[in-house]
C-alpha positions as CSV (number, residue, x, y, z in Angstrom):
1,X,9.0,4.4,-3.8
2,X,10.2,7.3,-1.1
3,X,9.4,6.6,2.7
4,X,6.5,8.2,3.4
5,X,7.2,10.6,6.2
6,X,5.7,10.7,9.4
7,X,2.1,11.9,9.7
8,X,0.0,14.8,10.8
9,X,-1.0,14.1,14.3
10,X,-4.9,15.5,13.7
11,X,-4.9,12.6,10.8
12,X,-3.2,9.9,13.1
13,X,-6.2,10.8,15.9
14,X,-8.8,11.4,13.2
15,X,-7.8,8.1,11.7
16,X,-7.5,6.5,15.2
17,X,-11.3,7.2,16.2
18,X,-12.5,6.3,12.7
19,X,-11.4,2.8,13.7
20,X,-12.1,3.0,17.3
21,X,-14.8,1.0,17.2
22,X,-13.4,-2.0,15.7
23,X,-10.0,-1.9,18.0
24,X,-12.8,-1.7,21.0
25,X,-14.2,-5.1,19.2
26,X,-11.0,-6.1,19.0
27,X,-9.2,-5.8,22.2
28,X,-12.5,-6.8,24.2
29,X,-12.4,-9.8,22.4
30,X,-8.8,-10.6,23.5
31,X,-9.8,-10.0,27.5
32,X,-12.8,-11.6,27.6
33,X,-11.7,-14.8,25.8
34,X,-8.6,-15.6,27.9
35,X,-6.3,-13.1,26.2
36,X,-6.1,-14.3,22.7
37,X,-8.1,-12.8,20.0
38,X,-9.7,-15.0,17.8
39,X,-12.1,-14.1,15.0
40,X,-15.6,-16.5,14.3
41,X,-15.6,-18.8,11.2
42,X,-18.4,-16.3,10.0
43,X,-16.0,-13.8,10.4
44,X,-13.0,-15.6,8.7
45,X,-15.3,-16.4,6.3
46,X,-16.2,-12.6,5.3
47,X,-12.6,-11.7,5.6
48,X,-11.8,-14.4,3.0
49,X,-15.0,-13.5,0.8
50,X,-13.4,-10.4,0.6
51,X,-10.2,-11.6,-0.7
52,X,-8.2,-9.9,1.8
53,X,-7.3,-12.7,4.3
54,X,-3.8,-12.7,2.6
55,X,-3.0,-9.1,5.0
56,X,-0.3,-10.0,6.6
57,X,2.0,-10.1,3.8
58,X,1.4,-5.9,4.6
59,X,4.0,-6.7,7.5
60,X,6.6,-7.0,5.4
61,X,7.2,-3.0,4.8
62,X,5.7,-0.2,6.5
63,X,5.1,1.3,2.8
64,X,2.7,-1.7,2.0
65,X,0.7,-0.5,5.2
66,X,0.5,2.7,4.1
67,X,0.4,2.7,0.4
68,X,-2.9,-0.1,1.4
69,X,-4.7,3.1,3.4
70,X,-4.0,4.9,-0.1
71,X,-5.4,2.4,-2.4
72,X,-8.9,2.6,-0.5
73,X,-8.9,6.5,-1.3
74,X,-7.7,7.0,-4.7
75,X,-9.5,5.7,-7.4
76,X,-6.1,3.7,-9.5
77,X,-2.9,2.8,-8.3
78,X,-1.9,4.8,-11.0
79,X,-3.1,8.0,-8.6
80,X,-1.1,6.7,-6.3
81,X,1.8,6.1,-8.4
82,X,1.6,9.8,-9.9
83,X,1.7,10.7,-6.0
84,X,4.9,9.3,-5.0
85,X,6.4,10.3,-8.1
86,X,5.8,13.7,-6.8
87,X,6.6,13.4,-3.4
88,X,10.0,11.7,-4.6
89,X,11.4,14.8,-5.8
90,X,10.4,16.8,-2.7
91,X,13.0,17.3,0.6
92,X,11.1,15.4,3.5
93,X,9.3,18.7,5.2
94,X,7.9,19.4,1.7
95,X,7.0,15.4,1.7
96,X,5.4,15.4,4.8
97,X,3.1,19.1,4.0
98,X,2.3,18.0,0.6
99,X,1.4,14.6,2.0
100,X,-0.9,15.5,4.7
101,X,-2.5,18.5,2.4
102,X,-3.1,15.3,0.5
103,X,-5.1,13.5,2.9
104,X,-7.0,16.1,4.5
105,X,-7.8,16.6,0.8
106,X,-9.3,13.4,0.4
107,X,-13.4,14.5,1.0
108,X,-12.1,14.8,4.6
109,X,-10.2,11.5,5.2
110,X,-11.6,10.2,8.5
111,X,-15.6,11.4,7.5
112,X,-15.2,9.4,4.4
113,X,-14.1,6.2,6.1
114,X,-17.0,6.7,8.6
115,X,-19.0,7.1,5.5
116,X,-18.3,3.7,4.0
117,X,-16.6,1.8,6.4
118,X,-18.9,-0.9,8.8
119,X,-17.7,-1.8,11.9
120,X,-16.9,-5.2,12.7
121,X,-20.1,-4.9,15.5
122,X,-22.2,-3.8,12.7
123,X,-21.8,-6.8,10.4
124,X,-24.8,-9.0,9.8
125,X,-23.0,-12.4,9.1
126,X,-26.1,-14.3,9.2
127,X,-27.0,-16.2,5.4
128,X,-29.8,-13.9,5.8
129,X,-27.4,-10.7,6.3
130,X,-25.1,-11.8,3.3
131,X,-28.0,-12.0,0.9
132,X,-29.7,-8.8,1.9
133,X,-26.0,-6.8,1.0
134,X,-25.5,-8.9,-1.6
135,X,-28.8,-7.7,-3.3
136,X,-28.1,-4.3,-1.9
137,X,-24.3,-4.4,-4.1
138,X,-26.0,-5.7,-7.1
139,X,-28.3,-2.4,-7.4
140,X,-24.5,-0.8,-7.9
141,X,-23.5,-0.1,-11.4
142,X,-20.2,-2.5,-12.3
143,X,-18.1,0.7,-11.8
144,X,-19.7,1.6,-8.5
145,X,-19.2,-2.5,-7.3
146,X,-15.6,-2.1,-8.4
147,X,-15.1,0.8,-6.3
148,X,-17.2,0.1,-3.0
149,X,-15.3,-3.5,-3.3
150,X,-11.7,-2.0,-3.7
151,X,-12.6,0.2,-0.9
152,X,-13.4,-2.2,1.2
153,X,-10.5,-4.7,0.3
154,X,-7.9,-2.2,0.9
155,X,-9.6,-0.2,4.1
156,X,-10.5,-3.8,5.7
157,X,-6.5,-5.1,5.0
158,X,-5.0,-1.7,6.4
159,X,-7.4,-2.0,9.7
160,X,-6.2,-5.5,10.4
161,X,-2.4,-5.0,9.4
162,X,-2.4,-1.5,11.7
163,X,-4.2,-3.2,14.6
164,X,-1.8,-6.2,14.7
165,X,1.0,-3.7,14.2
166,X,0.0,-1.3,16.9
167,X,-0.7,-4.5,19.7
168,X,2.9,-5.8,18.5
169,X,4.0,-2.0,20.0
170,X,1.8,-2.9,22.8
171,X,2.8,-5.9,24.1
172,X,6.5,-6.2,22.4
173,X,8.0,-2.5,21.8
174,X,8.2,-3.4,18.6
175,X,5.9,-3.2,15.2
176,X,5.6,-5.9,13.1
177,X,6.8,-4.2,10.5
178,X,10.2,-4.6,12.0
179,X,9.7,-8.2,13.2
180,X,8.6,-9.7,10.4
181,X,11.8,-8.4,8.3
182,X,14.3,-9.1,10.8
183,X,12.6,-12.9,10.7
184,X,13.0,-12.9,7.0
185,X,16.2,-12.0,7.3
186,X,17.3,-15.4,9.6
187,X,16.3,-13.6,13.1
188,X,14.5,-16.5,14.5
189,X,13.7,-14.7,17.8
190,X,11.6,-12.3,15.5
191,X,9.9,-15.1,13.7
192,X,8.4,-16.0,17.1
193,X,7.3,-12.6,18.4
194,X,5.3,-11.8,14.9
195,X,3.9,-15.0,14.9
196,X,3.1,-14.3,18.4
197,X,1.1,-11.2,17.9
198,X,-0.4,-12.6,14.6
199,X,-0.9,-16.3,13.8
200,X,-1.9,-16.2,11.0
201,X,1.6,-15.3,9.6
202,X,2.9,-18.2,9.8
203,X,0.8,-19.6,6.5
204,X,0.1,-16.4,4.3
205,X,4.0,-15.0,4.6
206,X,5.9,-17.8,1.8
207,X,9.2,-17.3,4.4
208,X,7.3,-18.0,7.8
209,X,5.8,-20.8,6.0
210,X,9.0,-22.6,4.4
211,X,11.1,-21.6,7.5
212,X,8.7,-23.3,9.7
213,X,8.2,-26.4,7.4
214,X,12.2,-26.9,7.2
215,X,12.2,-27.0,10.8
216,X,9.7,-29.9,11.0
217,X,11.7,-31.8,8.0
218,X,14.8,-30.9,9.8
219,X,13.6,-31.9,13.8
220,X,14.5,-28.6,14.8
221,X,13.3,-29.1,18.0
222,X,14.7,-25.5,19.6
223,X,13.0,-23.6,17.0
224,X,9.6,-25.6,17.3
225,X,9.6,-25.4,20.3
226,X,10.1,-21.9,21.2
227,X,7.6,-21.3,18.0
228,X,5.1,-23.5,19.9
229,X,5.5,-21.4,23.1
230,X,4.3,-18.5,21.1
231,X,1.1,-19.7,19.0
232,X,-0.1,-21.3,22.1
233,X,0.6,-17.9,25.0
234,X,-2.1,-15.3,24.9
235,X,-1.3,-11.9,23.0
236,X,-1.9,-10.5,26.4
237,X,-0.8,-11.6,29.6
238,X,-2.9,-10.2,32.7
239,X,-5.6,-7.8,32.5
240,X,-4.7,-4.3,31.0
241,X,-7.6,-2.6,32.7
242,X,-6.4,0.8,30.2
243,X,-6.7,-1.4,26.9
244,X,-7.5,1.6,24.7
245,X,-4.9,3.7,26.2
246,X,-2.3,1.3,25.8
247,X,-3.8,1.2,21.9
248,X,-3.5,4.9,21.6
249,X,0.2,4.7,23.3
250,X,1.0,2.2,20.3
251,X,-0.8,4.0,17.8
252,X,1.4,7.3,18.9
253,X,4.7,5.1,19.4
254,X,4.3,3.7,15.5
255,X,3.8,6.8,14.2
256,X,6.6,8.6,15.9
257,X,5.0,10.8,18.1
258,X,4.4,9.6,21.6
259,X,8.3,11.0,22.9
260,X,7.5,14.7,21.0
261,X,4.2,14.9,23.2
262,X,3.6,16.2,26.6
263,X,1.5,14.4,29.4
264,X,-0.5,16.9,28.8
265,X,-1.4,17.1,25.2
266,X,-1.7,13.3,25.5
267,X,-4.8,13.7,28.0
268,X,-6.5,16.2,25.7
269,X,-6.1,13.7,23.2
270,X,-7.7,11.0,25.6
271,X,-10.6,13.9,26.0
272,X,-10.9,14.4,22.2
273,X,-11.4,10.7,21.4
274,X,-14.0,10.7,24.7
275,X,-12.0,7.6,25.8
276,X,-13.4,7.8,29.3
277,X,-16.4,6.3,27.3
278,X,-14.9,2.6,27.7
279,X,-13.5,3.1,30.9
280,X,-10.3,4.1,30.3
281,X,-11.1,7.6,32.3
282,X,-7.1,9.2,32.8
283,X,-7.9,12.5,35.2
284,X,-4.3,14.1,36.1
285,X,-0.9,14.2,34.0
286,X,0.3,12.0,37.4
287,X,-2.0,9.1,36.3
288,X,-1.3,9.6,32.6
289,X,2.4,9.5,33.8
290,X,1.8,6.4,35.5
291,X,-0.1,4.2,32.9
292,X,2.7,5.3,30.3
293,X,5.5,3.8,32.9
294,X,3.3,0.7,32.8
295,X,3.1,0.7,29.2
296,X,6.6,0.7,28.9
297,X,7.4,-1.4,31.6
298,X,5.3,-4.0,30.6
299,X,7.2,-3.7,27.3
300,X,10.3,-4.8,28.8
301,X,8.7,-7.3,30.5
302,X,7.4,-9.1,27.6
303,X,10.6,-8.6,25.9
304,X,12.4,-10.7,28.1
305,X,9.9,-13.3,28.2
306,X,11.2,-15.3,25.3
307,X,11.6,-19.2,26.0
């Protein structure tokens, strides 16, 4: 399978503000409950009911990320397999036009999440809530259920894998997409940063999990304890009073195009999403210029704060 090429920026916003809502969820969640994020059983619950709780393993290559957005719009993987067939024998400009022509293609990518997609605020996770949907997806005929529940599957796996990747850019200058490799690969400084950022890696990836159980058997007490350290700091330390800003630095970072923008086309992309909405309100280049040099500062910071 090639590597898909970077993306059109009008899909990475579009995309971005179709899950704004749930990152807002998300991220208030980690301020208001002292900096760690941490989802309700009820919630858990419906993430497992859904048969999606094993996203992590996403981490393990950017493709599985990506190719996980692309299983919630086409139909069969083999769609998706007749796609990068085609974009394999392409040169990487004709990947990346034929790729985004692709997307934009797809009943208007970002409309159609907002179509189908509900927002982790939405959900009724009451008994009573679960049996009114449940009656609602039974009205579906089998190869409408099959459809709305691969949908969901893959569009709920891709939100939570991106999220955690994008707050890995966040907080570590690094996506877990690269962590979680370089831990596989015997980098146990990695292994502690992903598991940082996600916990929940450390029982759905098969490495993170032996790696962490040979330690115990083995009284590998630097390791534990420098694992320790991490499951038990906060994802973030301090208040970030931008939070979505910082998001949307990440978000433009991962996808490769937060160096090829100017201050200024950044803050028309902070008016476009309406960011000032959620009190995140940027009003000069000099104060975008300012919050970026904290972004990145507090990068380096966090970098060096390894036990």
């Amino acid at each position: 399978m090639t590597t898909i090429p970077r993306p059109n920026l009008e899909l990475v916003i579009q995309l971005y503000g179709s899950c704004l809502p749930d990152y807002i969820w998300m991220l208030r969640n980690i301020e208001t409950d002292k900096k760690w994020l941490r989802f309700s059983p009820r919630l858990n619950e419906f993430i497992k009911n859904l048969r999606c709780e094993g996203y992590p393993q996403l981490y393990q290559d950017e493709k599985r990320i990506e190719t996980a957005l692309f299983r919630a719009i086409f139909p069969t993987d083999d769609d998706i397999c007749d796609l990068f067939q085609e974009l394999a024998s392409l040169t990487v400009d004709k990947q990346t036009r034929f790729l985004n022509d692709c997307l934009e293609g797809s009943n208007e990518l970002g409309q159609l999440i907002d179509e189908k997609l509900v927002h982790i605020d939405d959900l009724d996770l009451t008994p009573e809530g679960q049996k009114k949907a449940k009656l609602e997806f039974d009205k579906l005929s089998p190869e409408e259920q099959q459809l709305q529940m691969r949908f969901v599957q893959c569009i709920s796996a891709f939100g939570l894998a991106s999220f955690y990747n994008f707050l890995s850019v966040m907080v570590h200058g690094r996506k877990l997409t690269q962590l979680v490799p370089e831990a596989m690969q015997g980098n146990d400084e990695s292994f502690c940063l992903a598991v940082h950022i996600d916990k929940s890696i450390i029982h759905q990836i098969p490495y993170f999990k032996d790696r962490f159980a040979r330690a115990q058997q083995e009284g590998d007490e630097k390791f534990l304890s420098s694992v320790s350290y991490r499951l038990q700091s906060p994802q973030l330390k301090g208040r970030v009073r931008h939070r979505l800003l910082y998001m949307l630095f990440a978000i433009l970072e991962a996808t490769q195009w937060l160096n090829d923008l100017k201050h200024r086309e950044i803050l028309d992309i902070c008016d476009q999403l309406e960011l000032d909405r959620y009190d995140n309100r940027i009003e000069t280049e000099n104060a975008l210029t300012k919050r970026l040099n904290d972004y990145r500062e507090a990068q380096k910071i966090n970098r060096l704060s390894m036990p």
